[in-house]
N, C-alpha and C positions, 0 to 999 in steps of 0.2 A: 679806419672804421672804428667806429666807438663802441663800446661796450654793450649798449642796446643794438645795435644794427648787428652785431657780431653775432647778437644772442640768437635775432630776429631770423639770421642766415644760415646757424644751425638746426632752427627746431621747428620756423615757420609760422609757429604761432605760437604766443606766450600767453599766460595768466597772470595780470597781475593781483592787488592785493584788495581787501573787502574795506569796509567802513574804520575811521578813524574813532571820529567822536560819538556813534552807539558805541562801539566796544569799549570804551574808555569812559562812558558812563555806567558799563556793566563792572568794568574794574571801581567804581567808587566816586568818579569827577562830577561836579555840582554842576546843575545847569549853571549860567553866567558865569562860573569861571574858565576863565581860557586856557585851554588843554597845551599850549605850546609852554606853558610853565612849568607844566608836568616833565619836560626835558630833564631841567634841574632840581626842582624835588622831586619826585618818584619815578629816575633814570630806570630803576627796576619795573616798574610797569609798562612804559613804552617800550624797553627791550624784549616784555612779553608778550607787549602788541605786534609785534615785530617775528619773534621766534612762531607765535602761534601763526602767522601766517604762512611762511617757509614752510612751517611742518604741515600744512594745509595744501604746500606745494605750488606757492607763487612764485614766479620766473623772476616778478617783480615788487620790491614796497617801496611803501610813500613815505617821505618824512613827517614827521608831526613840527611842519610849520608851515600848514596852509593860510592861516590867520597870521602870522610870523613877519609880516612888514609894519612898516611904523605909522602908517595912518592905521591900523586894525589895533596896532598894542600900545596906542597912546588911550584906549578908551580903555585900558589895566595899566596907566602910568609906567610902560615898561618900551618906550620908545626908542629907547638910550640903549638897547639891549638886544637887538635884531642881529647883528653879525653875532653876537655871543650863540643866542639860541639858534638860530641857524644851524650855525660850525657844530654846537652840541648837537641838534636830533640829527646830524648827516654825519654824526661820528658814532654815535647808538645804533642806526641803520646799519653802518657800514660794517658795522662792529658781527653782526647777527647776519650777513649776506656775507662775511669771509669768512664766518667758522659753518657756515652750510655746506651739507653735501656735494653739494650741485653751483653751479653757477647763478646767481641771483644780483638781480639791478639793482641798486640805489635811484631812485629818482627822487629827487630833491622839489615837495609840492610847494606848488607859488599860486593860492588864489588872488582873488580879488584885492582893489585895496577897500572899496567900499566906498569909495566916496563918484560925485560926479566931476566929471570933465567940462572943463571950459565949455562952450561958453553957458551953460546948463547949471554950472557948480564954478569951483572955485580950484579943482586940480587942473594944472595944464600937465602936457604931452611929458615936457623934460621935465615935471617934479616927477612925474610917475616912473619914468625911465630911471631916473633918481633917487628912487624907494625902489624899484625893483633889482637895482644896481645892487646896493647895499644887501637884499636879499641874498639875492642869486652868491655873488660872492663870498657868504657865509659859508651857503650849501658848499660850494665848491671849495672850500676850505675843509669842511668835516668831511670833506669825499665823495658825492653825489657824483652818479653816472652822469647825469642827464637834467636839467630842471624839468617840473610837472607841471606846466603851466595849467591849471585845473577850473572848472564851474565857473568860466568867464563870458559874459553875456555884451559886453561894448568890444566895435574892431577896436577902440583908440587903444583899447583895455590890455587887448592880446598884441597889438602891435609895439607898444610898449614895452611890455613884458619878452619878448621875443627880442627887441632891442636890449634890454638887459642881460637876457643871455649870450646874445651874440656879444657887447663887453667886455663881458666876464669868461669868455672863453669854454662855454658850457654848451654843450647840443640840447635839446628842446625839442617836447613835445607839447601840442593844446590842442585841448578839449573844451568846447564849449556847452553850455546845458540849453538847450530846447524843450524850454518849458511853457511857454507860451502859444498857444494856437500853432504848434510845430517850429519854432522859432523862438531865439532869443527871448530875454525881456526888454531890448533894445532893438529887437527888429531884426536879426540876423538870421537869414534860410543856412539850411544844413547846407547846398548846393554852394553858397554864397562863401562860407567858412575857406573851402578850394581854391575860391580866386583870391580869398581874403590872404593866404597863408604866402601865395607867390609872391605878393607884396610885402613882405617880411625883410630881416635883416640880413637873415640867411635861412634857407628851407629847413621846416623841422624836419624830424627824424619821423615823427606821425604826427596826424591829427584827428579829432573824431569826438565824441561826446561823451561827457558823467552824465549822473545827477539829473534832473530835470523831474519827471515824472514818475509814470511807471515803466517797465521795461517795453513793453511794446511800444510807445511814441519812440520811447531812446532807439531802438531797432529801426521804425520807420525813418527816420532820421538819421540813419547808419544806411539806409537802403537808398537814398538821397544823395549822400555821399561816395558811395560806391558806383552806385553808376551813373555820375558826372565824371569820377577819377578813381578807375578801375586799376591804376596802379598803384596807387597811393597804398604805404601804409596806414590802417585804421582802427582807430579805439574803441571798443564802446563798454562803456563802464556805468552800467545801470542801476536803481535803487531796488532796494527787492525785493520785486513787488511795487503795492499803491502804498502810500501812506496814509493812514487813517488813525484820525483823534479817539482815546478811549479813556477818557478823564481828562488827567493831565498830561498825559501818555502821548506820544505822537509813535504809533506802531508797523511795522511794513508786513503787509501780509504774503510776502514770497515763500515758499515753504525749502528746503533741498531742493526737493523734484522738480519745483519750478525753472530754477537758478541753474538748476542742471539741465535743464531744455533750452531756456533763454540760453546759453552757453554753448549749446548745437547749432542754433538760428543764427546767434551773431555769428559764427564759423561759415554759415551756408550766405549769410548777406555779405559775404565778403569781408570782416575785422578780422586784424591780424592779432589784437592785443588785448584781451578782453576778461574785465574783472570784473568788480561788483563795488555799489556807492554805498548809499545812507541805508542802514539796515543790514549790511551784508556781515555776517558772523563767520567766523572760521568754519564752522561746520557750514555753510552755505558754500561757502569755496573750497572746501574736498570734495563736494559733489561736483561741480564745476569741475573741479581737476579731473574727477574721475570721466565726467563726459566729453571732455576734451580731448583725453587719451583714448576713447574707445568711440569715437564719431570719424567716422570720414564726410568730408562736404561734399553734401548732396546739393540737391537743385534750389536756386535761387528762390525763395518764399517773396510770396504778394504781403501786402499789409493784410487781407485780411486773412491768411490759411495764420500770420504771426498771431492777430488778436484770437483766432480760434483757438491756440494754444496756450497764451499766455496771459490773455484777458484784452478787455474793452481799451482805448485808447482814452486817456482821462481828458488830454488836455487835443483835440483833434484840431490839423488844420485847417485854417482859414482861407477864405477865396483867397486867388492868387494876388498879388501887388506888381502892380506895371513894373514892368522890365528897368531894373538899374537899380531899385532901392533893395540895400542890403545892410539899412542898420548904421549909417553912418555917425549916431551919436550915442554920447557917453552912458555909464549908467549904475545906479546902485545896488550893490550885493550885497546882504547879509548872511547867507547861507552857509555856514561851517559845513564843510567836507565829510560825510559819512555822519 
């Protein structure tokens, strides 16, 4: 049993960790510069992104190297540097998860690499497996529980990546974002994710959703999940709130209160593991904590008694697509994590 699964079988449901890159723009980080740099110059601020989450009472956090593979850090000439940063953010983590209280994961995040897949683009199957190799083996150097395999939109993307961990001797969760008319940007159904995952290298530890929209698609699409594979364990790691442009500002309008009801629902839709994305501040997730700790799950919610609570569905789905297609080609990501 691995360190998540251990955790998973003491407490039932865990909390992981909120937003990378807003908090790290509230500490001082320029847009376009990439925050996986921030490892080695200012270790002191990711280990307060880090400590502020714990004391907010996360079970789990994320490394700061979701962008951290070499097709994402060749576009900051830092390609040659991927096992270095790696091994560094999964030794900061690890660092602030052994002087905790409490028990606390490392999960070591692996987004996207950004680019497309054969025959669409110009990445094949084994260069991907081949950058995520080289990832995953960092993390699992600086001491990651688990890789985070996160915000992934193509199967080739997550199968890949799942191959890497399996490699590298590291358990593995994914999440994908359903952001598109209830579905990937490559076409992948929440239901679809389930079959997609038994086809892996070996089973993750969970699967389930970030990122995408707003909390209510992310829910609907955990409600999807759940009841195709009522045993599984499942994520869902929402933004918080919609995001909405106000200048040059991209702002999420989740308030506590909110984050702390979405935080009841995903408990009541069945997710076992359930944090907060893009937007989500440490004060968003002590209210989380606190309603996590004080809800017992109640009865399964519809989509619509979740939009009554938590707001309108931004991004709603589309008629159904004939029976079989589930997204089978590649796709590109640019979306930094939180």
């Amino acid at each position: 049993m691995n360190a998540l699964e251990a955790l998973l079988a003491e407490k039932g449901t865990l909390l992981a960790d909120g937003a990378t890159g807003t908090n790290l723009f509230d500490m001082g980080l320029t847009s376009g510069d990439p925050p996986e740099e921030w490892t080695l110059t200012h270790p002191d601020r990711i280990r307060t992104l880090h400590q502020r989450f714990v004391e907010a009472g996360s079970d789990i956090i994320l490394t700061n190297t979701f962008g951290a593979n070499r097709h994402r850090l060749k576009l900051h000439g830092m390609e040659n540097r991927v096992r270095e940063l790696n091994a560094a953010a999964a030794r900061l983590a690890r660092e602030v998860a052994d002087a905790a209280p409490r028990k606390v994961v490392v999960g070591g995040s692996v987004g996207p690499t950004g680019e497309l897949f054969a025959p669409l683009g110009a990445l094949t199957f084994d260069e991907a497996v081949d950058a995520f190799t080289e990832q995953v083996e960092g993390l699992k150097e600086g001491g990651a529980d688990v890789a985070w395999i996160e915000t992934m939109s193509a199967p080739e993307e997550m199968k890949a990546a799942a191959e890497a961990a399996h490699r590298a001797g590291l358990p593995f969760v994914v999440t994908a974002s359903f952001d598109t008319a209830g579905r990937t940007m490559m076409g992948l159904a929440p239901e679809g994710l389930g079959r997609l995952s038994s086809g892996f290298a070996c089973e993750p530890v969970a699967y389930g959703s970030n990122c995408g929209v707003g909390a209510s698609d992310l829910l609907a699409a955990i409600l999807e999940i759940t009841e195709a594979y009522p045993q599984a364990v499942v994520v869902a790691k929402a933004n918080c709130g919609i995001p909405v442009i106000r200048g040059d500002e991209v702002v999420y309008t989740g308030t506590p209160e909110l984050m702390g009801d979405y935080a009841r629902l995903a408990v009541d839709v069945g997710a076992r593991i359930i944090g907060g994305c893009c937007g989500t501040s440490f004060t968003h997730l002590a209210a989380m904590r606190q309603a996590l700790d004080t809800h017992e799950k109640g009865e399964r919610p519809t989509v619509d008694q979740i939009v009554a609570r938590l707001g309108p569905l931004v991004s709603p789905p589309a008629a159904p697509q004939p029976s079989g297609e589930d997204g089978e080609s590649g796709g590109r990501r640019r979306r930094r994590r939180g």
